[in-house]
Structure formats: C-alpha cells, structure tokens
C-alpha positions in Angstrom: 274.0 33.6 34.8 275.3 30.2 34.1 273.5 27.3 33.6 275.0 23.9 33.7 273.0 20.7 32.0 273.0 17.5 34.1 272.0 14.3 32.8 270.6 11.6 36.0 267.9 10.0 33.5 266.2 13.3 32.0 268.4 16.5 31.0 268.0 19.2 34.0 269.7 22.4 34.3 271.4 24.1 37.3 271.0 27.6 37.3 274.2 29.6 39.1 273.8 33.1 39.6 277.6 34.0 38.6 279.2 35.1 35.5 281.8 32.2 35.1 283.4 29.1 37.0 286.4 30.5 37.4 286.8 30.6 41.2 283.3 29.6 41.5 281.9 28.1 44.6 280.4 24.5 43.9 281.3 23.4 47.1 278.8 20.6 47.8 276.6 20.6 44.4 275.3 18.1 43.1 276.7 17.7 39.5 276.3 14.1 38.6 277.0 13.4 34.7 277.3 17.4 34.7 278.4 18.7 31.1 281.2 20.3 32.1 283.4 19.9 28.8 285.9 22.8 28.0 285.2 25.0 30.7 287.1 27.0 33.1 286.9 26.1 36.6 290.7 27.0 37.6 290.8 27.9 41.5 287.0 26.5 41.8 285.7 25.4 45.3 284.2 21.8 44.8 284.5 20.7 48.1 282.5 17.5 48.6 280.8 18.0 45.0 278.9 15.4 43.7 280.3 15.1 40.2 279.9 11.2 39.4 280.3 10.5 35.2 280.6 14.4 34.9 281.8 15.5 31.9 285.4 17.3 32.3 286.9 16.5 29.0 289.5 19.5 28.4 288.6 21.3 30.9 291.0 23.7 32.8 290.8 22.8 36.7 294.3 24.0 38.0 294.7 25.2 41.4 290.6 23.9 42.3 289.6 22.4 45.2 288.4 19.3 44.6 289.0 17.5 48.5 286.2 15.3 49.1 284.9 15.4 45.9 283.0 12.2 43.7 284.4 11.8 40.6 283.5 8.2 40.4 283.6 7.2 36.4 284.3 10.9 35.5 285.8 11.9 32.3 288.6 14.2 32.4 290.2 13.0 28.9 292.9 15.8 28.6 292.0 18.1 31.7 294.6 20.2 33.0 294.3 19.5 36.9 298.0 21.1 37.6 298.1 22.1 41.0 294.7 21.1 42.2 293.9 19.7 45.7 292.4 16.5 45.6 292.4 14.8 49.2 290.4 12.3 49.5 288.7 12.6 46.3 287.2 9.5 44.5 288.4 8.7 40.9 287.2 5.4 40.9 287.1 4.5 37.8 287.7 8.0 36.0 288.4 8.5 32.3 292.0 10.4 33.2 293.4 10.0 29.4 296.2 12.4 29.1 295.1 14.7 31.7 297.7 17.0 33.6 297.6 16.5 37.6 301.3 18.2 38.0 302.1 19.1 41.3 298.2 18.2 42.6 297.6 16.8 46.1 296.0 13.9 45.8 296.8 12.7 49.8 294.0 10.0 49.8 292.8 9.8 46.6 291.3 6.5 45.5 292.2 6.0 41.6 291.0 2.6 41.7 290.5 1.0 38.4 291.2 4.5 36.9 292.7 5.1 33.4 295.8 6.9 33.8 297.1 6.2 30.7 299.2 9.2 29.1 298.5 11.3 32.1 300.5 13.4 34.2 300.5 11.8 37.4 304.0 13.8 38.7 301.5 14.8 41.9 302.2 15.6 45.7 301.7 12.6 48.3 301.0 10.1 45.4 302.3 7.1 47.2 299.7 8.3 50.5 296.9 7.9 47.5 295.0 4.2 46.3 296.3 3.3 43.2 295.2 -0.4 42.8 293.7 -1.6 39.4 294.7 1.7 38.4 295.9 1.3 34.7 298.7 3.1 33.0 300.6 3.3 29.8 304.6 3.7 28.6 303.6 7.6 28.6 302.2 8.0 31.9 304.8 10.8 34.1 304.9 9.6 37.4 307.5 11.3 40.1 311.1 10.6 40.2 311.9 7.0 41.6 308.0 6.4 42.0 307.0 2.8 41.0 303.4 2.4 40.6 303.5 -1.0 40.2 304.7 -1.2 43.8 301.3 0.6 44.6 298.9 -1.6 43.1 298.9 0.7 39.3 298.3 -2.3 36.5 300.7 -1.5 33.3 298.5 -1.6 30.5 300.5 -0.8 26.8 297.5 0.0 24.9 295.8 2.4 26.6 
C-alpha cells in the first residue's frame, strides 16, 4: 500500500493499492501539490495527471509518461526526466533547476515562464515545444545548434 500526502488547503492522503510507483498507473489522478519528493516513478503512466505545485524534487521519472499531464508550478529541482514522454504537458511555470530531461519528448510542451536553469534540456522535438519566458542559465544543455533565444527562452545568468 502506498499512500501519497496531498496538500489543496488541508493535508489529505491518497491511498494506492500497489507496492511502489515504479511503473505505476496514475493515469488521470488528481495529485495537486502531491509530496512526491525522492521517489521512484521511472516508466510511470501519468497520463493527463493532475499534478499542479507537486512536489518532484529528486525524483527519478525516466522513461514515464507524463503526455497531457499539469505540472503547472511544479518542482522538479534535480529530477531525472531522461527519456520521458511529455506531449503536451504543462510546465508553466515549473521549478526545473538542474533536472535531467535527456532525450524526453516534449512535442507540445508549454515551459512558459519555467526555470530551466542548469537543466538538461537536450530533449526530442524541443523546437515543436513553447518556450517563451522560459528562463535559462550559462549551464543549461540544450541540443546541438538549438538557440532558445530564437524560441522565446529568456537568458537569465543568475539562476
């Protein structure tokens, strides 16, 4: 059994009758401000998940599915998202400090006003993704010959 705390105004728990996330099926939960911090979710179904301000700090989430998925001001400071499918999923305004979206499909995605500062951004159909007000640092990987500023990314030194 795993139960996951969700803060929206008073602490709730979601009860999941599994042994761990990894390869879980979350499609569709709602998981707003979810305390998800160092957990294992590699190869998890989040399909249209409701994860708004969740907490994903250090989190493993390679090879999930995260496609249609609200991540709006979600913090996934130093979260490993290598190889994760994120079409049109909503990062608006996500905490992605440092986290590792190598070779993720992010077809769609809206970053807007996200922090990409130090992150691995070297992801699959980035410049088919919304990148505007976007911030980024010196550090931030992006793909060979990829310019973000040409898609709207806002350099941003201290970050």
């Amino acid at each position: 059994m795993i139960r996951i705390e969700i803060s929206d105004g008073e602490k709730e728990y979601i009860e999941l009758d599994i042994e761990n996330l990894v390869n879980a099926n979350l499609e569709g939960l709602y998981l707003h401000r979810a305390d998800l911090a160092n957990q294992n979710l590699s190869g998890a179904r989040l399909i249209g998940a409701n994860m708004r301000g969740a907490f994903l700090m250090n989190s493993d989430l390679r090879k999930a599915n995260l496609q249609d998925a609200s991540l709006i001001t979600a913090f996934l400071n130093d979260a490993t998202l290598e190889g994760a499918t994120m079409v049109s999923t909503s990062f608006r305004a996500a905490q992605l400090i440092n986290a590792n979206l190598s070779g993720a499909d992010v077809f769609n995605a809206d970053f807007f006003g996200a922090n990409l500062c130090g992150a691995n951004m070297n992801c699959k159909r980035i410049s088919e993704s919304r990148l505007d007000g976007a911030f980024y640092n010196s550090v931030t990987i992006w793909p060979e010959s990829f310019n973000p500023k040409e898609h709207g990314a806002l350099h941003q030194e201290n970050g």
